[in-house]
C-alpha positions as CSV (number, residue, x, y, z in Angstrom):
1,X,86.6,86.9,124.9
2,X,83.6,88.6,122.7
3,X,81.0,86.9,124.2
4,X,77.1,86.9,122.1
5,X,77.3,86.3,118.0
6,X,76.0,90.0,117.6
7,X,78.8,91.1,115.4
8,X,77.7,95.0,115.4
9,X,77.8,94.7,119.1
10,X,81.1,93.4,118.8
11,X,82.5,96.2,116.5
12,X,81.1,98.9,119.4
13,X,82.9,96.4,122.0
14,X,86.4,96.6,120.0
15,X,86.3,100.8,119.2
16,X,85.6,100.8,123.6
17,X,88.6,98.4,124.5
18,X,90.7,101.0,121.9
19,X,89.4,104.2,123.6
20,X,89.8,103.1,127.1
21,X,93.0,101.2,126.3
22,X,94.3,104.6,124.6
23,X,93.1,106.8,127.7
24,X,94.7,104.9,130.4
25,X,97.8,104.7,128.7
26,X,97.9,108.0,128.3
27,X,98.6,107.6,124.2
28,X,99.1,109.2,121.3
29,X,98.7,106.5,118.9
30,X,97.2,103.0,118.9
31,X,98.3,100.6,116.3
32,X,96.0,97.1,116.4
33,X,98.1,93.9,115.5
34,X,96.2,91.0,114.4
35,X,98.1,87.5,114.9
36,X,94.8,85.2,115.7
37,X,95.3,81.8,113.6
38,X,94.1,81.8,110.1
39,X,90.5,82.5,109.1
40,X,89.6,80.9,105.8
41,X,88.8,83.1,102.6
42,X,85.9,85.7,103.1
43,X,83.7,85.5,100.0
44,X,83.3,89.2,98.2
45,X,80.2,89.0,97.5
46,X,77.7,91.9,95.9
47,X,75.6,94.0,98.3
48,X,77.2,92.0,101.3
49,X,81.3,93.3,101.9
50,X,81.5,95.0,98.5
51,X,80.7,98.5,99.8
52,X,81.4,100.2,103.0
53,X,77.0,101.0,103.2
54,X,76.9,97.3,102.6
55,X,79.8,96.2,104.7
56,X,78.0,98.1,107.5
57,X,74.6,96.6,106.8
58,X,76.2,93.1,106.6
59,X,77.7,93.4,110.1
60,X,74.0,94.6,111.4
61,X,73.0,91.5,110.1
62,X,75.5,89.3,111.5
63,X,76.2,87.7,107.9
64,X,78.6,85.0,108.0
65,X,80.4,86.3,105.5
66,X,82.3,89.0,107.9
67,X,85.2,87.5,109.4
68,X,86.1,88.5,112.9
69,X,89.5,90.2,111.2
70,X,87.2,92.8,109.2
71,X,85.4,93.6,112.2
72,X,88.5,94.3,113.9
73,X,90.1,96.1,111.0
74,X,86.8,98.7,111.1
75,X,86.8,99.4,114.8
76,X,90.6,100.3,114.0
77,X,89.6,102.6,111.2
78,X,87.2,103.9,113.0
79,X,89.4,104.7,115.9
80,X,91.7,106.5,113.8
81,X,93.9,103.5,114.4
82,X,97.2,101.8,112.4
83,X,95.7,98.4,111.4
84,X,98.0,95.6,110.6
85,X,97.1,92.3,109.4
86,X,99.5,89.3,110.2
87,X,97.8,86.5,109.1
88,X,96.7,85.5,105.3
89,X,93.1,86.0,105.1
90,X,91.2,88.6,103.2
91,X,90.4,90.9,105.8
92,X,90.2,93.9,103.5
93,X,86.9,93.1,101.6
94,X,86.2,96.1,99.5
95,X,84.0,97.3,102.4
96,X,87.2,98.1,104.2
97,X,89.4,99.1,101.9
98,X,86.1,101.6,100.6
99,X,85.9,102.8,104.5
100,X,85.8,106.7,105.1
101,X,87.9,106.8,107.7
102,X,91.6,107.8,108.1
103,X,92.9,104.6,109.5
104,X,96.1,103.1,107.5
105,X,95.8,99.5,106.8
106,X,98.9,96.9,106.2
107,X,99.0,93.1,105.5
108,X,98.6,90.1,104.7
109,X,100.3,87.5,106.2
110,X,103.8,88.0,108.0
111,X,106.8,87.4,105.6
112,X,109.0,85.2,107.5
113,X,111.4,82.7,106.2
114,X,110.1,80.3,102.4
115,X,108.6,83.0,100.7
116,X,111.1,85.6,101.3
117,X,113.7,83.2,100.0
118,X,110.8,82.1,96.9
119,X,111.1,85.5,96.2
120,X,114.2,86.3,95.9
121,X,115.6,83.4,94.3
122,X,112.8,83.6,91.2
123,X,113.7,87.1,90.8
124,X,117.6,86.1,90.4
125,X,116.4,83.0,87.8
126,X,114.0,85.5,85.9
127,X,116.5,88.6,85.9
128,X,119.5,86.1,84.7
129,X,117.3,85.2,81.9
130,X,116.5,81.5,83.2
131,X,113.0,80.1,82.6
132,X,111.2,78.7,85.9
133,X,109.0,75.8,84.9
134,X,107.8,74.7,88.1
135,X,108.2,75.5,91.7
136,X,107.0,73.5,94.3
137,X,106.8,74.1,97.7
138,X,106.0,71.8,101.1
139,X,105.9,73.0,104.8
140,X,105.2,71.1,107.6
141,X,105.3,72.0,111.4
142,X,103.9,71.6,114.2
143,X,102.2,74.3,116.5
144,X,99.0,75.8,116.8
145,X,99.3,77.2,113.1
146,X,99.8,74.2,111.6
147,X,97.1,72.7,113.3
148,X,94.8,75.5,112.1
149,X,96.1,74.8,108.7
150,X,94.7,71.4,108.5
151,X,91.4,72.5,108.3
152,X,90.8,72.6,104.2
153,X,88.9,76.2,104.6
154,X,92.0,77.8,106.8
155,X,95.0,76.1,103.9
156,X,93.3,78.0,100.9
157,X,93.6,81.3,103.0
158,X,97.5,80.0,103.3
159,X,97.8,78.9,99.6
160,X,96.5,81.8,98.1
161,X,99.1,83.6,100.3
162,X,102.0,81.5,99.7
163,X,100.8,81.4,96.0
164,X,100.3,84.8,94.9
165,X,103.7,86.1,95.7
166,X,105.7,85.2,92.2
167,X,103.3,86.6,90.0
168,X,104.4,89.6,89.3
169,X,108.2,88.2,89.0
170,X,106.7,86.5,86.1
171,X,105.8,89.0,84.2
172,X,108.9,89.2,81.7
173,X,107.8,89.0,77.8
174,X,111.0,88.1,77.1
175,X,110.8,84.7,78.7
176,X,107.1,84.0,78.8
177,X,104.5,84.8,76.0
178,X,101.1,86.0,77.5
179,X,99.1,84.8,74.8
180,X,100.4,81.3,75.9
181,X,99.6,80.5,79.5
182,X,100.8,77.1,79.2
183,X,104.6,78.6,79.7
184,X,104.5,79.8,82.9
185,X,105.2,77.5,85.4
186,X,103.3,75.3,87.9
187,X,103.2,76.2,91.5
188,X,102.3,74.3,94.0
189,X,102.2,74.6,97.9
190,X,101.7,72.0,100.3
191,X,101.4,72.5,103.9
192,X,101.3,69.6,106.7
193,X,100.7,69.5,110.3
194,X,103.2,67.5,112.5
195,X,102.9,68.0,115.6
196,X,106.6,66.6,116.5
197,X,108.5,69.6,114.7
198,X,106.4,72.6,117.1
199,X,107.8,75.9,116.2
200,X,110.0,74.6,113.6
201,X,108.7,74.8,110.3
202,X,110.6,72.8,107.6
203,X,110.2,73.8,104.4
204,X,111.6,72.1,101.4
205,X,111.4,73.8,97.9
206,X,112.2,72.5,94.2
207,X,112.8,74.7,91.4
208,X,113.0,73.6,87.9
209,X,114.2,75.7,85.2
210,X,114.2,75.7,81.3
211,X,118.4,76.7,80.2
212,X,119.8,77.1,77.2
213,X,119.0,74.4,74.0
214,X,116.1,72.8,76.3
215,X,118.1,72.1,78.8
216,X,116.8,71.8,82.2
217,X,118.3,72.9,85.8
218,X,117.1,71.8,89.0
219,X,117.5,73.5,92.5
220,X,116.4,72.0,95.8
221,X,116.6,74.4,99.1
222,X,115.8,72.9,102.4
223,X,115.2,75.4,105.5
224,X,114.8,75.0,109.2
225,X,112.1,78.1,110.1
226,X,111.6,78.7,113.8
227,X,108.4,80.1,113.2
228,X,108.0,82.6,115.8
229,X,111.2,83.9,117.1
230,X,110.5,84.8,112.9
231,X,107.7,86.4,113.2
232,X,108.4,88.0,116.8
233,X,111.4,90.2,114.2
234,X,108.9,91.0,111.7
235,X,105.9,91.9,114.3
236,X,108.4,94.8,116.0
237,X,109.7,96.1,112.6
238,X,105.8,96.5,111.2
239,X,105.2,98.2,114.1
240,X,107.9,101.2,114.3
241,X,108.0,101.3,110.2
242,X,103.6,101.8,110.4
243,X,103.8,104.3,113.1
244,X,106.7,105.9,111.6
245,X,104.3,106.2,108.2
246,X,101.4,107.8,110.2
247,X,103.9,110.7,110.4
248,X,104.0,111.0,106.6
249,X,102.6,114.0,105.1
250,X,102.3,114.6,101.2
251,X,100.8,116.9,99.1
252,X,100.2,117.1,94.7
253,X,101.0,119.9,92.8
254,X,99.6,123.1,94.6
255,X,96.9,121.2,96.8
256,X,97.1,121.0,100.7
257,X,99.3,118.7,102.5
258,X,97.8,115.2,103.7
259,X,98.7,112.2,105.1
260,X,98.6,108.3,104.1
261,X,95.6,106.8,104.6
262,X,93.4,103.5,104.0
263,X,95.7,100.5,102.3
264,X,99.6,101.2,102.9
265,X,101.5,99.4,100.5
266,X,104.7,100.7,101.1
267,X,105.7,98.0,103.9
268,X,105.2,95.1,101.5
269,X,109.1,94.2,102.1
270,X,107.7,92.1,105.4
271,X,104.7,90.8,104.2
272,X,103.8,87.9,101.6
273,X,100.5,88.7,99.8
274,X,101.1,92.8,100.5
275,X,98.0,94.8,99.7
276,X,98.4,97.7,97.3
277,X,96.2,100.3,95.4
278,X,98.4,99.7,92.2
279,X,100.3,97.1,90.8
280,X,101.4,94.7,93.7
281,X,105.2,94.5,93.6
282,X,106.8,91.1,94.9
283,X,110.6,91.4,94.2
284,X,112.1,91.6,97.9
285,X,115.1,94.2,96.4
286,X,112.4,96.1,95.1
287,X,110.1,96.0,98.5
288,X,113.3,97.1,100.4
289,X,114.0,100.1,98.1
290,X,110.7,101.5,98.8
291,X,110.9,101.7,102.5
Protein backbone atom coordinates (compact mmCIF):
# COMPACT_ATOMS: atom_id res chain seq x y z
CA UNK A 1 0.00 0.00 0.00
CA UNK A 2 1.21 3.68 -1.33
CA UNK A 3 0.92 5.23 1.70
CA UNK A 4 0.82 9.72 1.62
CA UNK A 5 -1.58 11.45 -1.24
CA UNK A 6 1.77 12.78 -2.86
CA UNK A 7 1.10 11.33 -6.30
CA UNK A 8 4.73 12.36 -7.73
CA UNK A 9 6.12 10.55 -4.84
CA UNK A 10 4.14 7.74 -5.76
CA UNK A 11 5.26 7.61 -9.44
CA UNK A 12 9.14 7.57 -7.98
CA UNK A 13 7.75 4.69 -5.46
CA UNK A 14 6.26 2.50 -8.54
CA UNK A 15 9.60 3.00 -11.26
CA UNK A 16 11.67 1.60 -7.51
CA UNK A 17 9.36 -1.50 -6.91
CA UNK A 18 10.02 -2.13 -11.01
CA UNK A 19 13.83 -1.77 -10.75
CA UNK A 20 14.33 -3.67 -7.70
CA UNK A 21 11.65 -6.21 -8.64
CA UNK A 22 13.51 -6.55 -12.19
CA UNK A 23 17.05 -6.91 -10.35
CA UNK A 24 16.23 -9.57 -8.01
CA UNK A 25 14.67 -11.56 -10.47
CA UNK A 26 17.32 -11.38 -12.47
CA UNK A 27 14.98 -10.18 -15.70
CA UNK A 28 14.96 -9.16 -18.95
CA UNK A 29 11.66 -7.74 -19.27
CA UNK A 30 8.95 -6.50 -16.92
CA UNK A 31 5.46 -6.32 -18.20
CA UNK A 32 3.03 -4.35 -15.44
CA UNK A 33 -0.66 -5.76 -15.40
CA UNK A 34 -3.28 -3.64 -14.01
CA UNK A 35 -6.45 -5.67 -12.66
CA UNK A 36 -7.39 -3.10 -9.55
CA UNK A 37 -11.41 -2.61 -9.70
CA UNK A 38 -12.66 0.13 -11.94
CA UNK A 39 -11.69 3.71 -11.58
CA UNK A 40 -14.35 6.07 -12.88
CA UNK A 41 -13.77 8.26 -16.17
CA UNK A 42 -10.59 10.59 -15.87
CA UNK A 43 -11.64 13.95 -17.28
CA UNK A 44 -9.14 15.23 -20.35
CA UNK A 45 -8.94 18.29 -19.50
CA UNK A 46 -6.61 21.34 -21.19
CA UNK A 47 -3.27 22.03 -19.52
CA UNK A 48 -3.98 19.19 -16.89
CA UNK A 49 -3.48 15.33 -18.72
CA UNK A 50 -3.58 16.75 -22.28
CA UNK A 51 0.16 16.91 -22.64
CA UNK A 52 2.91 14.80 -21.32
CA UNK A 53 4.65 18.63 -19.82
CA UNK A 54 1.22 18.99 -18.35
CA UNK A 55 0.61 15.36 -17.42
CA UNK A 56 3.82 15.76 -15.50
CA UNK A 57 2.98 19.03 -13.91
CA UNK A 58 -0.48 17.74 -12.93
CA UNK A 59 1.00 14.76 -11.10
CA UNK A 60 3.43 17.41 -9.11
CA UNK A 61 0.44 18.96 -8.20
CA UNK A 62 -1.42 16.05 -7.07
CA UNK A 63 -4.56 17.06 -9.30
CA UNK A 64 -7.40 14.89 -8.87
CA UNK A 65 -7.83 14.45 -12.09
CA UNK A 66 -4.77 11.66 -12.39
CA UNK A 67 -6.08 8.41 -11.66
CA UNK A 68 -3.85 5.95 -9.86
CA UNK A 69 -3.86 3.80 -13.40
CA UNK A 70 -2.05 6.72 -15.29
CA UNK A 71 0.45 6.98 -12.60
CA UNK A 72 1.13 3.44 -12.95
CA UNK A 73 1.01 3.40 -16.68
CA UNK A 74 3.96 6.26 -16.61
CA UNK A 75 6.28 4.62 -14.08
CA UNK A 76 5.88 1.55 -16.69
CA UNK A 77 6.83 3.76 -19.56
CA UNK A 78 9.32 5.11 -17.81
CA UNK A 79 10.82 1.83 -16.92
CA UNK A 80 10.95 0.80 -20.34
CA UNK A 81 8.09 -1.49 -19.34
CA UNK A 82 5.05 -3.47 -21.34
CA UNK A 83 1.95 -1.80 -19.81
CA UNK A 84 -1.34 -3.44 -19.96
CA UNK A 85 -4.55 -2.17 -18.88
CA UNK A 86 -7.32 -4.66 -17.71
CA UNK A 87 -9.86 -2.64 -16.51
CA UNK A 88 -12.20 0.01 -18.43
CA UNK A 89 -11.05 3.33 -17.44
CA UNK A 90 -9.20 5.94 -19.39
CA UNK A 91 -5.92 5.41 -18.23
CA UNK A 92 -4.24 6.72 -21.46
CA UNK A 93 -5.10 10.54 -21.15
CA UNK A 94 -3.25 12.17 -23.96
CA UNK A 95 -0.45 12.78 -21.39
CA UNK A 96 0.35 9.08 -21.72
CA UNK A 97 -0.26 8.24 -24.85
CA UNK A 98 2.05 11.75 -25.78
CA UNK A 99 4.85 10.16 -23.25
CA UNK A 100 8.52 10.00 -24.78
CA UNK A 101 9.32 6.95 -23.67
CA UNK A 102 9.54 3.50 -25.34
CA UNK A 103 7.11 1.67 -23.19
CA UNK A 104 4.26 -0.27 -25.26
CA UNK A 105 0.80 0.29 -23.88
CA UNK A 106 -2.39 -2.22 -24.27
CA UNK A 107 -5.98 -2.02 -23.00
CA UNK A 108 -8.87 -1.32 -21.92
CA UNK A 109 -10.78 -3.57 -20.22
CA UNK A 110 -10.37 -7.52 -20.52
CA UNK A 111 -12.63 -9.02 -23.30
CA UNK A 112 -14.17 -11.91 -21.65
CA UNK A 113 -17.45 -13.48 -22.33
CA UNK A 114 -20.90 -10.58 -23.50
CA UNK A 115 -19.03 -8.49 -25.57
CA UNK A 116 -17.03 -10.88 -27.46
CA UNK A 117 -20.28 -12.64 -28.25
CA UNK A 118 -22.00 -8.68 -28.94
CA UNK A 119 -19.40 -8.51 -31.30
CA UNK A 120 -19.58 -11.14 -33.16
CA UNK A 121 -23.08 -11.72 -33.48
CA UNK A 122 -23.64 -7.79 -34.82
CA UNK A 123 -21.03 -8.35 -37.29
CA UNK A 124 -22.92 -11.67 -38.62
CA UNK A 125 -26.48 -9.46 -38.68
CA UNK A 126 -24.65 -6.41 -40.42
CA UNK A 127 -22.49 -8.60 -42.92
CA UNK A 128 -25.89 -10.69 -43.80
CA UNK A 129 -27.35 -7.47 -44.58
CA UNK A 130 -29.84 -7.42 -41.47
CA UNK A 131 -30.56 -4.02 -39.83
CA UNK A 132 -29.88 -3.95 -35.87
CA UNK A 133 -32.42 -1.57 -34.27
CA UNK A 134 -31.64 -1.99 -30.76
CA UNK A 135 -29.43 -4.00 -28.64
CA UNK A 136 -29.79 -4.22 -25.11
CA UNK A 137 -27.63 -5.56 -22.70
CA UNK A 138 -28.01 -6.40 -18.67
CA UNK A 139 -25.32 -8.07 -16.33
CA UNK A 140 -25.57 -8.75 -12.95
CA UNK A 141 -23.11 -10.52 -10.58
CA UNK A 142 -21.91 -10.64 -7.62
CA UNK A 143 -18.16 -10.10 -6.53
CA UNK A 144 -15.97 -7.44 -5.79
CA UNK A 145 -16.47 -5.96 -9.39
CA UNK A 146 -19.82 -5.80 -9.27
CA UNK A 147 -19.87 -4.19 -6.12
CA UNK A 148 -17.35 -1.52 -7.50
CA UNK A 149 -19.82 -1.12 -10.35
CA UNK A 150 -22.54 0.18 -8.24
CA UNK A 151 -20.92 3.21 -7.58
CA UNK A 152 -22.58 5.62 -10.54
CA UNK A 153 -18.86 7.17 -11.23
CA UNK A 154 -17.15 3.38 -11.56
CA UNK A 155 -20.57 2.14 -14.20
CA UNK A 156 -19.84 4.95 -16.75
CA UNK A 157 -16.17 3.82 -16.91
CA UNK A 158 -17.99 0.21 -17.57
CA UNK A 159 -20.70 1.64 -19.97
CA UNK A 160 -18.57 3.52 -22.09
CA UNK A 161 -16.59 0.18 -22.38
CA UNK A 162 -19.30 -2.17 -22.99
CA UNK A 163 -20.81 0.61 -25.20
CA UNK A 164 -18.27 1.63 -27.56
CA UNK A 165 -17.48 -1.80 -29.01
CA UNK A 166 -20.28 -1.97 -31.98
CA UNK A 167 -19.55 1.28 -33.44
CA UNK A 168 -17.41 0.61 -35.88
CA UNK A 169 -19.65 -2.70 -36.96
CA UNK A 170 -22.08 0.01 -37.70
CA UNK A 171 -20.55 1.72 -40.14
CA UNK A 172 -22.20 0.13 -43.35
CA UNK A 173 -23.84 2.88 -45.86
CA UNK A 174 -25.66 0.30 -47.19
CA UNK A 175 -27.85 -0.26 -44.26
CA UNK A 176 -27.55 2.97 -42.25
CA UNK A 177 -27.53 6.61 -43.75
CA UNK A 178 -25.12 8.93 -41.88
CA UNK A 179 -26.89 11.88 -42.52
CA UNK A 180 -29.79 10.20 -40.45
CA UNK A 181 -28.65 9.29 -36.94
CA UNK A 182 -31.98 8.31 -35.97
CA UNK A 183 -31.33 4.70 -37.86
CA UNK A 184 -28.82 3.39 -35.99
CA UNK A 185 -29.86 1.56 -33.27
CA UNK A 186 -30.23 2.04 -29.44
CA UNK A 187 -27.81 0.51 -27.12
CA UNK A 188 -28.13 0.15 -23.85
CA UNK A 189 -26.19 -1.56 -20.97
CA UNK A 190 -27.26 -2.28 -17.63
CA UNK A 191 -25.15 -3.67 -14.95
CA UNK A 192 -26.38 -4.84 -11.30
CA UNK A 193 -24.75 -6.02 -8.29
CA UNK A 194 -26.03 -9.26 -6.69
CA UNK A 195 -24.12 -10.37 -4.34
CA UNK A 196 -25.75 -14.14 -4.53
CA UNK A 197 -24.38 -14.92 -8.12
CA UNK A 198 -20.25 -14.14 -6.86
CA UNK A 199 -18.12 -14.96 -9.78
CA UNK A 200 -20.83 -15.77 -12.07
CA UNK A 201 -21.87 -13.04 -14.20
CA UNK A 202 -25.21 -13.54 -16.02
CA UNK A 203 -25.75 -11.69 -18.84
CA UNK A 204 -28.85 -11.53 -20.86
CA UNK A 205 -28.81 -9.75 -24.27
CA UNK A 206 -31.83 -8.76 -26.83
CA UNK A 207 -31.32 -7.98 -30.31
CA UNK A 208 -33.86 -6.59 -32.49
CA UNK A 209 -33.51 -6.34 -36.07
CA UNK A 210 -35.25 -4.61 -39.09
CA UNK A 211 -35.82 -7.76 -42.10
CA UNK A 212 -37.09 -7.63 -45.15
CA UNK A 213 -40.67 -5.41 -46.03
CA UNK A 214 -40.43 -3.96 -42.24
CA UNK A 215 -40.36 -6.88 -40.83
CA UNK A 216 -38.77 -7.33 -37.58
CA UNK A 217 -36.58 -10.29 -35.88
CA UNK A 218 -35.80 -10.69 -32.40
CA UNK A 219 -32.89 -12.61 -30.77
CA UNK A 220 -32.46 -13.24 -27.06
CA UNK A 221 -29.02 -14.92 -25.75
CA UNK A 222 -28.61 -15.67 -22.19
CA UNK A 223 -24.96 -16.57 -20.77
CA UNK A 224 -23.57 -17.93 -17.56
CA UNK A 225 -19.81 -15.94 -17.32
CA UNK A 226 -17.55 -17.14 -14.58
CA UNK A 227 -15.92 -14.02 -14.45
CA UNK A 228 -12.54 -14.92 -13.49
CA UNK A 229 -11.50 -18.28 -14.51
CA UNK A 230 -12.47 -15.77 -17.84
CA UNK A 231 -10.30 -13.35 -17.31
CA UNK A 232 -7.52 -15.67 -15.60
CA UNK A 233 -7.44 -17.09 -19.91
CA UNK A 234 -7.23 -13.74 -21.25
CA UNK A 235 -4.64 -12.23 -18.45
CA UNK A 236 -1.90 -15.14 -19.62
CA UNK A 237 -2.59 -14.72 -23.41
CA UNK A 238 -2.06 -10.68 -23.11
CA UNK A 239 0.90 -11.46 -21.48
CA UNK A 240 2.94 -13.93 -23.87
CA UNK A 241 1.21 -12.10 -27.09
CA UNK A 242 2.73 -8.28 -25.44
CA UNK A 243 6.06 -9.66 -24.69
CA UNK A 244 6.11 -11.51 -27.81
CA UNK A 245 5.39 -7.85 -29.57
CA UNK A 246 8.31 -6.19 -27.67
CA UNK A 247 10.37 -8.47 -30.01
CA UNK A 248 8.90 -6.77 -33.09
CA UNK A 249 11.13 -4.85 -35.13
CA UNK A 250 10.03 -2.70 -38.37
CA UNK A 251 11.36 -0.39 -40.46
CA UNK A 252 9.79 2.12 -43.71
CA UNK A 253 11.13 2.33 -46.85
CA UNK A 254 15.05 2.71 -46.53
CA UNK A 255 14.95 4.17 -42.78
CA UNK A 256 16.47 2.21 -39.79
CA UNK A 257 14.76 -0.65 -38.21
CA UNK A 258 12.66 0.10 -34.95
CA UNK A 259 10.44 -1.42 -32.68
CA UNK A 260 6.68 -0.84 -31.47
CA UNK A 261 6.24 1.55 -29.20
CA UNK A 262 3.58 3.77 -27.11
CA UNK A 263 -0.33 2.44 -27.86
CA UNK A 264 -0.23 -1.26 -29.28
CA UNK A 265 -3.34 -1.86 -30.97
CA UNK A 266 -2.64 -5.02 -32.46
CA UNK A 267 -3.91 -7.17 -29.41
CA UNK A 268 -7.42 -5.62 -29.58
CA UNK A 269 -8.79 -9.39 -30.25
CA UNK A 270 -8.81 -9.69 -26.10
CA UNK A 271 -9.82 -6.45 -25.20
CA UNK A 272 -13.31 -4.52 -25.36
CA UNK A 273 -12.67 -0.75 -25.83
CA UNK A 274 -8.98 -1.61 -27.59
CA UNK A 275 -6.87 1.55 -27.91
CA UNK A 276 -5.59 2.36 -31.37
CA UNK A 277 -3.61 5.20 -33.24
CA UNK A 278 -6.05 4.68 -36.24
CA UNK A 279 -9.41 3.63 -36.83
CA UNK A 280 -10.42 1.27 -33.90
CA UNK A 281 -11.45 -2.04 -35.39
CA UNK A 282 -14.15 -4.12 -33.32
CA UNK A 283 -15.07 -7.10 -35.56
CA UNK A 284 -13.60 -10.21 -33.42
CA UNK A 285 -12.64 -12.11 -37.07
CA UNK A 286 -10.95 -9.14 -37.93
CA UNK A 287 -9.10 -8.58 -34.30
CA UNK A 288 -7.95 -12.33 -34.71
CA UNK A 289 -6.52 -11.86 -38.29
CA UNK A 290 -4.28 -9.22 -37.04
CA UNK A 291 -2.53 -11.10 -34.44
Amino acid sequence: MLEGKNKFQHLELIRNDIRKFKKDNELNNVIVLWTANTERFALELPEVNDTFENLMKSIKENHPEIAPSTIFALAAMQENCVFINGSPQNTFVKGIKDAPYPGLLIGNDFKTGQTKFKTSFIDFLTSAGIKPRSCVSYNHLGNNDGKNLASEKQFKSKETSKSECIKDLLDNSLLYDPRKPEEYPDHTVVIKYVPNAGDSKKAIDEYTSEIFMGGEHTFVSYNVCEDSLLAAGIIIDLIVLSELMTRISFKRNNHDWQKLEGVCSFLGYLTKAPESKGPVINSLPRQRACI
